[in-house]
C-alpha positions in Angstrom: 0.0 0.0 0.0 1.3 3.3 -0.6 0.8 5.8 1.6 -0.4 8.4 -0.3 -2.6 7.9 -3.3 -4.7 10.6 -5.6 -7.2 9.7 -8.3 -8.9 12.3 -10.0 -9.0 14.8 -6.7 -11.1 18.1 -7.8 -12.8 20.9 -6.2 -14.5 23.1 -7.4 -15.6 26.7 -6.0 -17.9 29.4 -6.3 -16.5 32.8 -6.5 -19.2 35.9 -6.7 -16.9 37.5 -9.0 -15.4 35.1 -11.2 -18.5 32.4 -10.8 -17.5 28.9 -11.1 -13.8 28.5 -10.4 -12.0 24.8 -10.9 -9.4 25.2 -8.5 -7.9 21.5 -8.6 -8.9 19.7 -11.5 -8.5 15.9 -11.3 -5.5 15.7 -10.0 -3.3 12.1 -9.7 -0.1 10.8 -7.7 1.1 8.2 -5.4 3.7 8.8 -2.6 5.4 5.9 -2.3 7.4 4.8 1.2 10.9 6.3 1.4 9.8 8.8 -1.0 10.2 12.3 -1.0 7.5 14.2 -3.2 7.1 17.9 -3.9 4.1 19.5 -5.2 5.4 22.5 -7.6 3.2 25.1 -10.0 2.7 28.9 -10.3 0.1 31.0 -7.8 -3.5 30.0 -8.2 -2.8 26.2 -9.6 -4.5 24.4 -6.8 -1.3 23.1 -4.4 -2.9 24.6 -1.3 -6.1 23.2 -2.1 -4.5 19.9 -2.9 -3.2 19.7 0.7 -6.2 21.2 2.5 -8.2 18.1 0.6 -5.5 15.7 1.7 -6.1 16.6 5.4 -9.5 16.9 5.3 -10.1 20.4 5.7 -11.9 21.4 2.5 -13.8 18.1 1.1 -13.3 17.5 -2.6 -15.9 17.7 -5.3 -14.7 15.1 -7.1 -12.2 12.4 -7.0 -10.6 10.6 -4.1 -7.6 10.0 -1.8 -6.2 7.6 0.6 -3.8 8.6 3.4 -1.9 5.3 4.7 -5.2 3.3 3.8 -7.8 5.6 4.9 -10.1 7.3 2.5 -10.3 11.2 3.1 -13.8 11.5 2.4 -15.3 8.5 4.1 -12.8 8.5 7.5 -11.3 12.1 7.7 -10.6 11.2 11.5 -8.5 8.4 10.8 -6.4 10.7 8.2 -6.2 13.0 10.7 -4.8 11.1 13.4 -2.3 9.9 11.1 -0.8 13.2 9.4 0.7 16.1 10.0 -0.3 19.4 7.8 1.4 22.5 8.8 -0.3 25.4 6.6 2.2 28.9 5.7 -1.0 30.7 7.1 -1.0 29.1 11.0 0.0 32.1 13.2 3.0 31.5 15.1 6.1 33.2 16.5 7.9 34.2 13.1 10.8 33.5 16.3 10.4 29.7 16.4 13.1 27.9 14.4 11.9 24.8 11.8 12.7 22.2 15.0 10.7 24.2 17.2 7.8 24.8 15.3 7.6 20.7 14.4 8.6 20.5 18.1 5.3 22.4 19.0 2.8 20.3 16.5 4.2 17.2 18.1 3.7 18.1 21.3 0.0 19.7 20.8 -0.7 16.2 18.6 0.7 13.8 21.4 3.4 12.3 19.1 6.0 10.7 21.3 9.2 11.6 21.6 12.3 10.2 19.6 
């Protein structure tokens, strides 16, 4: 099992000045174990939305996902418990290091110590 896996995620969005907006349009990938992926394209191409789908903050239109087995749609709580999704947007101390930041998460989220 790989423990990410995307087939055909969309979402689609109603704007009141643009209308109907396709931000993510059937999107596919796998994350494979060991692997080390990046999600890469210009402003406005949908990685943000990708990600907020994949931890089950925004619920997809179309399409579906698995996180380490578990669809995002049908058991969000079982994704949840088993990812981490730090967001550019989360206010914090712009004074927290990279280790202290994931420090923090892991603490708040109960993850043991290494």
């Amino acid at each position: 099992m790989d423990p990410v896996v995307v087939l055909g995620l969309a979402k689609t969005v109603y704007d009141e000045a643009r209308g109907e907006v396709k931000a993510v349009q059937g999107i596919d990938f796998e994350c494979r174990a060991g692997e080390i992926f990046g999600l890469l394209g210009a402003n406005g191409a949908g990685k943000t939305t990708t990600l907020r789908m994949l931890s089950t903050i925004l619920t997809p239109t179309g399409g579906s996902a698995t996180i380490l087995g578990h669809d995002i749609a049908a058991e969000p709580t079982a994704v949840r418990k088993c990812l981490g999704f730090y967001s550019a947007s989360t206010a914090l101390y712009p004074r927290l290091t990279a280790r202290e930041t994931i420090e923090f998460f892991a603490r708040v989220n109960h993850t043991p110590e290494m």
